[in-house]
N, C-alpha and C positions, 0 to 999 in steps of 0.2 A: 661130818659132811663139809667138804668145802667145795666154796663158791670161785672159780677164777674164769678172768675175762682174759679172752686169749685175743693176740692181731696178729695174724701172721704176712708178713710180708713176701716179696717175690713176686710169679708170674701163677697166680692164684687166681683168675676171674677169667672165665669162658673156658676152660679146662676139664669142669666136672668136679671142682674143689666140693662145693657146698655140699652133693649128694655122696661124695665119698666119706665127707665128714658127718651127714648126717646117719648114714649104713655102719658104720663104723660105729659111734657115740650110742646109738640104737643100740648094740653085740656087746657093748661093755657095761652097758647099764646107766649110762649120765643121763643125766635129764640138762634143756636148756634150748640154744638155736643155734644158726647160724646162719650169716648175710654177708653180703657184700659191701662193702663200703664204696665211698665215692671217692676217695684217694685212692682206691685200685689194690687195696687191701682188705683181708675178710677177718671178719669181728666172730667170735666165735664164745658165748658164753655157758659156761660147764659149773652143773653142782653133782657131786660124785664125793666116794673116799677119795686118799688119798692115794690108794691104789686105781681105781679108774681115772684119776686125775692123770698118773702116770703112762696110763695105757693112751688115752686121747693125745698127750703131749705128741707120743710117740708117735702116733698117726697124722697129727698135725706138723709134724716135723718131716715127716717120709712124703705126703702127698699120696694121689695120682700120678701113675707114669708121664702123662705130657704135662705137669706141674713141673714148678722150680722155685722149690719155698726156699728164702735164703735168712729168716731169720722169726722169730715167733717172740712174742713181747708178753708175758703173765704180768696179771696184778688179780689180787683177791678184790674179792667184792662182795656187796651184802644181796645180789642182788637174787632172788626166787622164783625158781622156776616152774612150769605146770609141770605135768606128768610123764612129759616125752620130749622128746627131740625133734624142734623144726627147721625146716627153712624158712625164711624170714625174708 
């Protein structure tokens, strides 16, 4: 199981980011949330294999159509999550 905290940067907030990534993370199996920051970046924390780690990056990277993610920042973490995926 790993744990990574993802930021992705870009034009990511009022978009439909959050609900794309949490329909998404739901369909692959990660457990975790996602939020909005106040730097106008979204925090995005994932525990999955290594394989649905891959599958979320990939979605986190694609977006929503009127998104424009231009750059996503991993770091592992210890951090445990409930049973599902929220918004936050």
């Amino acid at each position: 199981m790993q744990r990574i905290k993802y930021t992705v940067h870009g034009r990511v907030q009022g978009v439909g980011f959050r609900a794309y990534v949490q329909r998404n993370a739901r369909q692959i199996g990660v457990r975790g949330y996602v939020r909005n920051r106040s730097d106008g970046t979204v925090e995005c924390m994932a525990a999955g294999t290594a394989e649905q780690q891959a599958q979320l990056l990939a979605c986190l990277r694609q977006g929503p159509p009127v998104s424009m993610v231009r750059n996503v920042e991993q770091q592992t973490t210890t951090y445990e999550p409930d049973d599902s995926f929220d918004i936050t």
